[in-house]
SERO-4910 file (N, C-alpha, C, O; in steps of 0.05 Angstrom, whole numbers):
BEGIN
 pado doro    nc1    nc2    nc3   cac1   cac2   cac3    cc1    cc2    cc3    oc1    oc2    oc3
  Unk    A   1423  -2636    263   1403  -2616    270   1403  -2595    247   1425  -2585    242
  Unk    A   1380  -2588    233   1378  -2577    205   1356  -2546    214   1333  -2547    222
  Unk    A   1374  -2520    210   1360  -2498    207   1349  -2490    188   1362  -2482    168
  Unk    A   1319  -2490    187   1307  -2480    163   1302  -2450    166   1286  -2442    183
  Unk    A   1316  -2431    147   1306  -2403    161   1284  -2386    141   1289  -2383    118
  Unk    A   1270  -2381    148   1246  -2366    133   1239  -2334    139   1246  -2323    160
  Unk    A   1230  -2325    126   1222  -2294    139   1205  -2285    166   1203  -2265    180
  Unk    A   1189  -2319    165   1169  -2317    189   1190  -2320    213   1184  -2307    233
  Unk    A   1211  -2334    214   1230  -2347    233   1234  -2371    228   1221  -2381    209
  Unk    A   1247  -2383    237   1258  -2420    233   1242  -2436    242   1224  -2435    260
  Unk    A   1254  -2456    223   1246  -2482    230   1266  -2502    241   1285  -2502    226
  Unk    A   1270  -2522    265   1288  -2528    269   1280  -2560    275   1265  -2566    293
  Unk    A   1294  -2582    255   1293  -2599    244   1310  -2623    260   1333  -2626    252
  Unk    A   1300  -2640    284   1319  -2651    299   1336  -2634    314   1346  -2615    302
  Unk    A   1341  -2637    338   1366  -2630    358   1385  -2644    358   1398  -2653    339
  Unk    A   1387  -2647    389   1402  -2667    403   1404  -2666    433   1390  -2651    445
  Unk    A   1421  -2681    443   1414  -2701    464   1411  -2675    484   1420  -2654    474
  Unk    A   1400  -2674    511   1395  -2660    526   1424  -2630    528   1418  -2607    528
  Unk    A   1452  -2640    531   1466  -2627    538   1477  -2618    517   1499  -2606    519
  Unk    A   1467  -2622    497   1475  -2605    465   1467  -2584    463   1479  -2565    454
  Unk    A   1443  -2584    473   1419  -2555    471   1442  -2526    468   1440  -2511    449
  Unk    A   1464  -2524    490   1469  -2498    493   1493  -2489    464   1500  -2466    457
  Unk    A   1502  -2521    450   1514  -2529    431   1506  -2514    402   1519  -2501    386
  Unk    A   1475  -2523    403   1461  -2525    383   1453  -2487    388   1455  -2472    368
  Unk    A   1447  -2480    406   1450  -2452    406   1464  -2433    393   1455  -2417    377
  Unk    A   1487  -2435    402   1512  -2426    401   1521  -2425    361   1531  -2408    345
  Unk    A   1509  -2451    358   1527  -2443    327   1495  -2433    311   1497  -2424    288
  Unk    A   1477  -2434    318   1455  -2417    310   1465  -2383    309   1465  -2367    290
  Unk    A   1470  -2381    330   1474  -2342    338   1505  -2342    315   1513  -2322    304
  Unk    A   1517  -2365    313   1548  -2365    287   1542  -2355    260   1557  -2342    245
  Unk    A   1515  -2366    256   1503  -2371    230   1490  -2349    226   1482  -2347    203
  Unk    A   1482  -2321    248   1479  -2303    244   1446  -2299    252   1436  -2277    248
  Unk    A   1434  -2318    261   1403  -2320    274   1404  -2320    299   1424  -2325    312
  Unk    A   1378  -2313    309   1370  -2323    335   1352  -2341    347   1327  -2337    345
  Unk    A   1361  -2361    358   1340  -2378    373   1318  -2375    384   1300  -2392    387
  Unk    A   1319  -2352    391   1282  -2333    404   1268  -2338    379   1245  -2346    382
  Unk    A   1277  -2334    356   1266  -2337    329   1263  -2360    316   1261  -2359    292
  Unk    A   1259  -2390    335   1251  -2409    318   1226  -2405    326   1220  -2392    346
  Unk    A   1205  -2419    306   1184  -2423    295   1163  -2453    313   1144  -2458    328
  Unk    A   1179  -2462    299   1174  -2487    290   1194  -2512    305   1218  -2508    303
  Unk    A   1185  -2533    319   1208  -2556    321   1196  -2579    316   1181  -2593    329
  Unk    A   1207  -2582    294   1201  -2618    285   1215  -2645    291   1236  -2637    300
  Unk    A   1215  -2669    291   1229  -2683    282   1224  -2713    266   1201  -2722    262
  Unk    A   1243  -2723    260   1238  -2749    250   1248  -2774    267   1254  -2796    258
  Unk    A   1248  -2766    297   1243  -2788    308   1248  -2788    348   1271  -2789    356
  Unk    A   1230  -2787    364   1232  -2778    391   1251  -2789    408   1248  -2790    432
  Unk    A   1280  -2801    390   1298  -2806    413   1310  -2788    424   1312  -2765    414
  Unk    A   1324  -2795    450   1342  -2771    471   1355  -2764    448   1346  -2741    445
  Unk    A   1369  -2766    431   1394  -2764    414   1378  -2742    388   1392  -2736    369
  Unk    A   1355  -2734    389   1339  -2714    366   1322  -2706    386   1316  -2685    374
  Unk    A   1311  -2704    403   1296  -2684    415   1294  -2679    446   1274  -2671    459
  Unk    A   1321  -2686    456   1333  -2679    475   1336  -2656    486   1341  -2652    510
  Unk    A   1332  -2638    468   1340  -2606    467   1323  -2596    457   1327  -2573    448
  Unk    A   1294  -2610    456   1272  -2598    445   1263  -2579    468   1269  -2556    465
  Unk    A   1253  -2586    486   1240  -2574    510   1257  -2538    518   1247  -2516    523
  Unk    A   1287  -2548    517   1293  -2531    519   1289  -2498    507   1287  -2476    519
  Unk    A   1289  -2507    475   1278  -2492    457   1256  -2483    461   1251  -2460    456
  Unk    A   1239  -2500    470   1207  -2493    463   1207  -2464    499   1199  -2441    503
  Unk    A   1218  -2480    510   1217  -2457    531   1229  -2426    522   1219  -2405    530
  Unk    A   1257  -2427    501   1275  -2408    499   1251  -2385    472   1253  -2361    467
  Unk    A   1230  -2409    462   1232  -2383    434   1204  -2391    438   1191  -2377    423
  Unk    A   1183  -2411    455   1153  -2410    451   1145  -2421    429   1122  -2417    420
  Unk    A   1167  -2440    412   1161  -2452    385   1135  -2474    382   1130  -2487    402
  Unk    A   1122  -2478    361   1111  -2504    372   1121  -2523    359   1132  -2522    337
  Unk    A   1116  -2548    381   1130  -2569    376   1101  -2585    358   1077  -2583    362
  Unk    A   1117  -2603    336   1094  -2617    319   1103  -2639    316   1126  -2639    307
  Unk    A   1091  -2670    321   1108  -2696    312   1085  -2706    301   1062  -2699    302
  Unk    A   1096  -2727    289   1081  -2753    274   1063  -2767    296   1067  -2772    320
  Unk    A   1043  -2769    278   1022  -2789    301   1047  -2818    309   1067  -2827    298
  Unk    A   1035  -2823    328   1051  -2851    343   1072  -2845    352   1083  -2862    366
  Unk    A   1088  -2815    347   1102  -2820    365   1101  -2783    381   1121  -2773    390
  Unk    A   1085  -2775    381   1074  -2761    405   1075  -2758    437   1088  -2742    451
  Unk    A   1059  -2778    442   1064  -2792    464   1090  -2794    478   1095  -2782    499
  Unk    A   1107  -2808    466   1144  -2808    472   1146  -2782    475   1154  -2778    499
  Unk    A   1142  -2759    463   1154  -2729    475   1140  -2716    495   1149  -2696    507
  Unk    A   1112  -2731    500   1097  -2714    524   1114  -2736    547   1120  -2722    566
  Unk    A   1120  -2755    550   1129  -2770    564   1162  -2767    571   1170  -2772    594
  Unk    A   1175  -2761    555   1209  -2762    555   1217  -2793    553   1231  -2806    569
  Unk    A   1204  -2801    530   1211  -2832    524   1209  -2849    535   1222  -2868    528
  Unk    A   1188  -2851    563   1188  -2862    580   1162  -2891    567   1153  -2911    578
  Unk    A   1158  -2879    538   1137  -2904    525   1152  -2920    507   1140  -2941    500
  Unk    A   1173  -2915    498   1193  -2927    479   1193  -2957    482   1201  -2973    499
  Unk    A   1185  -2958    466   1181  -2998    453   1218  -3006    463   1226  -3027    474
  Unk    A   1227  -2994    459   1254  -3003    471   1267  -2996    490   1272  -3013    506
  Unk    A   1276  -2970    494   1286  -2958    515   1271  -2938    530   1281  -2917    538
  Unk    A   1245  -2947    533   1233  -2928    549   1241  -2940    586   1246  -2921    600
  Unk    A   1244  -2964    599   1253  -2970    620   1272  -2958    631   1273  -2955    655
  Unk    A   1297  -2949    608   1325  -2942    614   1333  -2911    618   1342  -2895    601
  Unk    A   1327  -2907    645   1331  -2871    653   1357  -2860    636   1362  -2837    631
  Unk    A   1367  -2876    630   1397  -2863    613   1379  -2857    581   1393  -2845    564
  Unk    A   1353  -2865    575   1351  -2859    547   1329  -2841    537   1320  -2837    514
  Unk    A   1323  -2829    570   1304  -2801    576   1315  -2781    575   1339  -2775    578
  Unk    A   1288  -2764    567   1293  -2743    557   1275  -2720    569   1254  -2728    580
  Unk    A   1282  -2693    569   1253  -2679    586   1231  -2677    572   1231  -2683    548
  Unk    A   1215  -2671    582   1183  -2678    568   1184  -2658    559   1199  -2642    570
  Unk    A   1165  -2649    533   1154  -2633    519   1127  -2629    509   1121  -2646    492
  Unk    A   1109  -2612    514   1087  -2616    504   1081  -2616    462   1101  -2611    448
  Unk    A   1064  -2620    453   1067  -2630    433   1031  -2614    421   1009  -2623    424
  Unk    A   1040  -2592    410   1022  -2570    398   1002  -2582    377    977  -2580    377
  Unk    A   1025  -2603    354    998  -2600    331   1012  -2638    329   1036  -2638    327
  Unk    A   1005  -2655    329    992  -2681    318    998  -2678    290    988  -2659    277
  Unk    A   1018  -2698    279   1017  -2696    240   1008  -2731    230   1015  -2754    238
  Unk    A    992  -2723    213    985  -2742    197   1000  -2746    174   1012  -2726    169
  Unk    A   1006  -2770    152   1022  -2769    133   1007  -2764    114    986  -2775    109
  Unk    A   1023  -2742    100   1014  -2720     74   1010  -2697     88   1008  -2676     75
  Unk    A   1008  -2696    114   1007  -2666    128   1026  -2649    111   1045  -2657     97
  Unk    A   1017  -2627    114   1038  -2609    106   1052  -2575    126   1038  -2557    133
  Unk    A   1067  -2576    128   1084  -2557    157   1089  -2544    138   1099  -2553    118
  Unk    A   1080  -2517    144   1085  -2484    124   1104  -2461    147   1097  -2460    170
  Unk    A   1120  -2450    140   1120  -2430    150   1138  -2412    134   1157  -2418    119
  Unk    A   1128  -2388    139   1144  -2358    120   1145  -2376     87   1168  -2375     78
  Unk    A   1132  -2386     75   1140  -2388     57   1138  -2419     42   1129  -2430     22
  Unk    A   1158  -2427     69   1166  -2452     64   1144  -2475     63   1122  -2471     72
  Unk    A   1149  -2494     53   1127  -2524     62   1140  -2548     63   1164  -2550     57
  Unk    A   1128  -2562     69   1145  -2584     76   1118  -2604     79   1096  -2600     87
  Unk    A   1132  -2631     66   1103  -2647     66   1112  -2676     89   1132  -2690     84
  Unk    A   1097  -2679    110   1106  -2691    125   1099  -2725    116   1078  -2729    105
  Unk    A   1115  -2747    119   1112  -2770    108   1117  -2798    136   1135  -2805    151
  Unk    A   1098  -2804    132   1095  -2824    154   1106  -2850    157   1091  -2870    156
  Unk    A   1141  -2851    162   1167  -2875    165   1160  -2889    187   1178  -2886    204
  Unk    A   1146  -2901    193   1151  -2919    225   1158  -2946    217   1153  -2960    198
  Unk    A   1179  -2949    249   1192  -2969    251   1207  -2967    266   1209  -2982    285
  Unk    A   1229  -2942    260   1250  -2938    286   1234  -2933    303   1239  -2948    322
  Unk    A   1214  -2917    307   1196  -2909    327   1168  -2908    306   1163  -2906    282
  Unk    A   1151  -2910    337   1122  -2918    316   1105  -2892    304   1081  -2892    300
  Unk    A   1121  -2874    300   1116  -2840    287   1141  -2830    276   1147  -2806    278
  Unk    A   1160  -2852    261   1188  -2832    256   1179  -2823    225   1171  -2838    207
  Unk    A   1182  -2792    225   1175  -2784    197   1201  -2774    185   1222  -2769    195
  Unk    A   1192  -2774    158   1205  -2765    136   1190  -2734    121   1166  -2731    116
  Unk    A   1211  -2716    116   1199  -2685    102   1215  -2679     83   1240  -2678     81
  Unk    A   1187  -2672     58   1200  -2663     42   1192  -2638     33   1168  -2632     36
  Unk    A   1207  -2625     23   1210  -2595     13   1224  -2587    -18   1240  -2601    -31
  Unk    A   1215  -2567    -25   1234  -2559    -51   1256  -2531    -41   1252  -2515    -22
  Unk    A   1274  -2530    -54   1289  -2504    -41   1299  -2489    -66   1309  -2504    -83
  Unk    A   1299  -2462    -72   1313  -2455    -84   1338  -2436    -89   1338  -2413    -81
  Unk    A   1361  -2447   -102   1390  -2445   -100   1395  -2434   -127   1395  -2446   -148
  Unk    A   1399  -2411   -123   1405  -2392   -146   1392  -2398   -172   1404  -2402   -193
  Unk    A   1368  -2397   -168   1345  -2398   -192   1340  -2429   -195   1319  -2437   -206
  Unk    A   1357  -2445   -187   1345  -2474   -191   1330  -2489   -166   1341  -2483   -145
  Unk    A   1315  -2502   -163   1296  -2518   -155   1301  -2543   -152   1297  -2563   -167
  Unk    A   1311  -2542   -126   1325  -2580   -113   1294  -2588    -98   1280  -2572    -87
  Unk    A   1287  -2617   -101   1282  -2630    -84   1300  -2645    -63   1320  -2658    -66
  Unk    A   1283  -2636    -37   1300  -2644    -12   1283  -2671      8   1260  -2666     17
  Unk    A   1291  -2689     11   1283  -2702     33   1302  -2706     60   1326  -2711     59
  Unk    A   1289  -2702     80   1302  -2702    106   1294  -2731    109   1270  -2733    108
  Unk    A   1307  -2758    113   1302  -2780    114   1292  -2797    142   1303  -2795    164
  Unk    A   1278  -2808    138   1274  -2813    178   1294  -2839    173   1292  -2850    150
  Unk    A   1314  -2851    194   1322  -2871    201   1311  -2896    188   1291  -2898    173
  Unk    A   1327  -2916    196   1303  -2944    180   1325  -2960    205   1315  -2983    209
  Unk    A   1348  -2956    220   1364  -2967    230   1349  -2983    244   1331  -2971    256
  Unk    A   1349  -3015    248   1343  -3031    269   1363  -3038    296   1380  -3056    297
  Unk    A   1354  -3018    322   1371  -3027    347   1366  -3060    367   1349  -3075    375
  Unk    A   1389  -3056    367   1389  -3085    378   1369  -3091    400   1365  -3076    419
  Unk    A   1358  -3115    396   1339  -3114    414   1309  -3115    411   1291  -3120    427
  Unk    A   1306  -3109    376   1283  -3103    372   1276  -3132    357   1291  -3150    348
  Unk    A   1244  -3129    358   1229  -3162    363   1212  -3156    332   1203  -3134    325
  Unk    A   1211  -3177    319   1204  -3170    292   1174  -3192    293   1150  -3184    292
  Unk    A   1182  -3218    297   1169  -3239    292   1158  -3261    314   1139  -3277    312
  Unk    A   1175  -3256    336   1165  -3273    367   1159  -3243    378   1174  -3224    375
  Unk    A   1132  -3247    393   1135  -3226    417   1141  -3199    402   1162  -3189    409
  Unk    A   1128  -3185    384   1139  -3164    368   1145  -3145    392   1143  -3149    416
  Unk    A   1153  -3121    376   1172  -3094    399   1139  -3087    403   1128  -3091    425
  Unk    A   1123  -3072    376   1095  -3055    382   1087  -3074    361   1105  -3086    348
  Unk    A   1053  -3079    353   1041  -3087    337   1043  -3084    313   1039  -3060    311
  Unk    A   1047  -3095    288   1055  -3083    267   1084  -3078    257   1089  -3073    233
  Unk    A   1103  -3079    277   1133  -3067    274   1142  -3069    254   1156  -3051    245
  Unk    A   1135  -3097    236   1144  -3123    217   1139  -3098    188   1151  -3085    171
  Unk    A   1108  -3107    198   1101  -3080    165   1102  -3057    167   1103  -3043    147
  Unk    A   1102  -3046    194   1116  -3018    185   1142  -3012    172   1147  -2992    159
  Unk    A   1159  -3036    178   1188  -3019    175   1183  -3038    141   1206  -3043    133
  Unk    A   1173  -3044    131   1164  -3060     97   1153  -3030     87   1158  -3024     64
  Unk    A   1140  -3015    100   1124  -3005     88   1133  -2978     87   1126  -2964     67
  Unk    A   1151  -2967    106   1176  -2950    104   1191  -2951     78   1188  -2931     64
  Unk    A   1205  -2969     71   1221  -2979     54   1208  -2975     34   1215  -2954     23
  Unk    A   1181  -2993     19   1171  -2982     -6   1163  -2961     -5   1153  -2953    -26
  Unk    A   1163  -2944     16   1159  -2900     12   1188  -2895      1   1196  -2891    -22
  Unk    A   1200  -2896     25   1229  -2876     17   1243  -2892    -15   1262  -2882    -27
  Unk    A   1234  -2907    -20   1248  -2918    -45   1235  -2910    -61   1248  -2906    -81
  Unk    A   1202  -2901    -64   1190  -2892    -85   1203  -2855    -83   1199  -2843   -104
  Unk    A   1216  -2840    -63   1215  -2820    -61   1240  -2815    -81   1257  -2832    -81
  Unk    A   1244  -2792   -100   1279  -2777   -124   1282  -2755   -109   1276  -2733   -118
  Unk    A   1292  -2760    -83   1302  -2724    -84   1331  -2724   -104   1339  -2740   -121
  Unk    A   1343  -2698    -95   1364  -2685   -111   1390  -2690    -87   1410  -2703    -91
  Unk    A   1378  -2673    -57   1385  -2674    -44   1375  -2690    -15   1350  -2694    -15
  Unk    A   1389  -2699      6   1380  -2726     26   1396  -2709     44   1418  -2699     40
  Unk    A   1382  -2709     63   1404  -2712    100   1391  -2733    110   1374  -2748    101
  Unk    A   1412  -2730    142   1389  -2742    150   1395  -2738    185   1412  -2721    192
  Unk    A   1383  -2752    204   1394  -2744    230   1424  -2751    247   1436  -2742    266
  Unk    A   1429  -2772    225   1458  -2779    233   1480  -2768    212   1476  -2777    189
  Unk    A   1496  -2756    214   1516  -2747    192   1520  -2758    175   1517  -2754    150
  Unk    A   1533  -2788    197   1551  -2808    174   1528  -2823    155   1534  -2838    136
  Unk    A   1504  -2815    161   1483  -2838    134   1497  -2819    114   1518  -2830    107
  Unk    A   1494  -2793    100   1494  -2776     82   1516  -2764     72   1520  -2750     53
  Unk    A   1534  -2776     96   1574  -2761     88   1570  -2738     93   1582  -2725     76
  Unk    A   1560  -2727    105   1559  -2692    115   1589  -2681    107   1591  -2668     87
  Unk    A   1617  -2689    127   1637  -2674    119   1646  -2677     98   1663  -2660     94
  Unk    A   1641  -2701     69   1653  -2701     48   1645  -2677     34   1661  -2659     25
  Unk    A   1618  -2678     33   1599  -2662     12   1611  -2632     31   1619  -2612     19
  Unk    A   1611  -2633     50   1624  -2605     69   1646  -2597     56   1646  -2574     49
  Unk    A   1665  -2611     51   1688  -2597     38   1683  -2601      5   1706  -2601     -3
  Unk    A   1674  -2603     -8   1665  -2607    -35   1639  -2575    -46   1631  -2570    -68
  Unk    A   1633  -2560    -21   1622  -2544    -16   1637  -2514    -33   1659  -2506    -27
  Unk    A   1621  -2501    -53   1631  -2478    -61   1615  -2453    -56   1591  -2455    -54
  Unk    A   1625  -2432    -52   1605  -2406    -52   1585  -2404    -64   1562  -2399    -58
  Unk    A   1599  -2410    -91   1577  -2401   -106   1550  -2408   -116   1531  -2396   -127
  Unk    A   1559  -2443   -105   1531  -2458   -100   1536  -2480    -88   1541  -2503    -95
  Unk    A   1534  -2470    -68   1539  -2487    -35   1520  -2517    -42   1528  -2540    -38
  Unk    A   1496  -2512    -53   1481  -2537    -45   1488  -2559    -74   1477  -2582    -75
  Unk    A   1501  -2553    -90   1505  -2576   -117   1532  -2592   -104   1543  -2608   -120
  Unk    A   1544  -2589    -74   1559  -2607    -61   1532  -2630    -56   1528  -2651    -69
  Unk    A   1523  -2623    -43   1501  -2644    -37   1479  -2666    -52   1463  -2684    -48
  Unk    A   1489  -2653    -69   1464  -2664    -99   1477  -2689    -98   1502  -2691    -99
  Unk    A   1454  -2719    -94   1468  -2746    -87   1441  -2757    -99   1427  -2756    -78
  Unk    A   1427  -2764   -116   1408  -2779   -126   1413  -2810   -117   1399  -2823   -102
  Unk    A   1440  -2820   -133   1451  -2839   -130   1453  -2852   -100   1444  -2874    -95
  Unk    A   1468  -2833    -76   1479  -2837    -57   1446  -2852    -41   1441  -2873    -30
  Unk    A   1429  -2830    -47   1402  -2837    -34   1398  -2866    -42   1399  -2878    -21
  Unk    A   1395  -2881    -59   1386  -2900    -76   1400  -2924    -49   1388  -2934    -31
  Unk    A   1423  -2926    -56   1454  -2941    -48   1443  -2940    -14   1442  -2961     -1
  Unk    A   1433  -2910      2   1439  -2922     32   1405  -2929     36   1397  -2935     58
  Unk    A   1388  -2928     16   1354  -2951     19   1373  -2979     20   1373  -2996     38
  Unk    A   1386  -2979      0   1394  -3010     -2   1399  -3028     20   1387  -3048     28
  Unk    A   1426  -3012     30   1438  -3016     49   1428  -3022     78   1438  -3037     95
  Unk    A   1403  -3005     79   1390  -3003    102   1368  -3023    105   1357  -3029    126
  Unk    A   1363  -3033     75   1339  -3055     73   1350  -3083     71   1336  -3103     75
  Unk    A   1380  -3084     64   1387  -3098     69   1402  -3110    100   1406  -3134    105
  Unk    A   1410  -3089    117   1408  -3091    147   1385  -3109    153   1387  -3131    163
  Unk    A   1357  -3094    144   1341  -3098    163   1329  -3133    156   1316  -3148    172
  Unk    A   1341  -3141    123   1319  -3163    120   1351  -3186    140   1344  -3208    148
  Unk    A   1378  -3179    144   1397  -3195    151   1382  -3196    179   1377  -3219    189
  Unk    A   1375  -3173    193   1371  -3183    215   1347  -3195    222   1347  -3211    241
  Unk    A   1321  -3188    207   1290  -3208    205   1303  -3241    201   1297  -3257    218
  Unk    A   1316  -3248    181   1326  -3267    176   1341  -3283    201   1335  -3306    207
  Unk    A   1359  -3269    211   1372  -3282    245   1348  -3286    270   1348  -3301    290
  Unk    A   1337  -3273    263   1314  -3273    287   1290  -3288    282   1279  -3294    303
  Unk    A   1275  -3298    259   1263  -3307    249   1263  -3331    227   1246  -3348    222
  Unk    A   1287  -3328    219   1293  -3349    191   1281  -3330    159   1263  -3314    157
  Unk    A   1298  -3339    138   1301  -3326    116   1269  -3324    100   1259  -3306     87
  Unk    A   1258  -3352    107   1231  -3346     98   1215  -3319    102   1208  -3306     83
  Unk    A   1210  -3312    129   1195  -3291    144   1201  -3271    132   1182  -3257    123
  Unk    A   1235  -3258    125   1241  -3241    117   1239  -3229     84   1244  -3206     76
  Unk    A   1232  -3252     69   1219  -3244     38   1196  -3240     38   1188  -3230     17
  Unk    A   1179  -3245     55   1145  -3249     47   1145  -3222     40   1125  -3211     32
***
């Protein structure tokens, strides 16, 4: 969960799961802000586990909530449309209404900031990717917040797909985020990006050149495209998965 803070108020970038909310509070007011003062709630992708704790927010500060087309729907619903776990009450979430609809190349401004929203589907059929520039003591990082590419078990590529398209969306994901150089990468799960390495590798004086991973970004596309063609391949055969 990523605080963006601006002069207008924040931006708040993924949560978590329903009973985090008071979690995710708590080290906000640490960090020396207030939660009445987010803005903005985005994310890069409508599972319980990132926008769980949306609703809550949106009630606590009146923020609006903004997602990627396709996956909308999932947050007015509480995942109850999920190509995968929408059947499974354990993988709901409370509903949220859903202010502004983003298209890819949209762009999310606030106080200052921008952020260009980029259209990842696959984990979900609206998981986005944002990018932004930030500046860290006179220098100028590019940042991408990465949407997922993870394939959960279960999901249908080639018989009986999960949603229409699944196949080339998550192809078409892959040649985005690979064409993308940030400087700096998160992402919604810690362990993609080593959060605590680069955490302790962290200096005062320029907290964010811990993070600077050009390379690292490169290495977990790989990794992740190579998950996904191992498992097209088991489910389909090795042909399907090069076309």
């Amino acid at each position: 969960s990523f605080l963006i803070h601006t002069p207008q108020g924040h931006i708040l970038m993924d949560g978590g799961m329903p009973s985090t909310a008071p979690v995710i509070e708590q080290s906000i007011k640490e960090l020396g802000f207030k939660p009445e003062d987010i803005r903005l709630l985005l994310t890069t992708q409508p599972h319980f586990d990132h926008v769980g704790s949306h609703s809550h927010f949106k009630k606590l500060s009146g923020a609006m909530v903004q997602a990627m087309e396709g996956d909308a729907q999932l947050l007015r619903d509480g995942g109850k449309s999920d190509y995968l776990f929408g059947g499974n009450p354990d993988y709901q979430f409370p509903r949220v209404a859903v202010d502004r609809v983003l298209k890819d190349g949209d762009v999310v401004t606030l106080g200052g900031v921008r952020l260009v929203a980029r259209k990842t589907p696959g984990h979900t059929p609206g998981s986005a990717t944002y990018e932004m520039d930030i500046n860290e003591g006179g220098h100028i990082y590019k940042v991408v917040f990465a949407a997922s590419t993870s394939v959960n078990p279960g999901t249908r590529f080639a018989k009986n797909p999960s949603y229409p398209g699944i196949l080339e969306d998550y192809r078409k994901t892959f040649d985005l985020l690979a064409s993308l150089q940030p400087d700096i990468w998160v992402s919604g799960h810690s362990g993609f990006f080593d959060l605590q390495a680069k955490r302790k590798k962290m200096s005062k004086d320029n907290p964010a050149a811990a993070f600077v991973d050009p390379a690292g970004y490169k290495r977990m596309i790989a990794s992740k495209k190579k998950e996904f063609d191992d498992y097209l391949a088991k489910e389909a055969g090795p042909q399907l998965a090069w076309k």
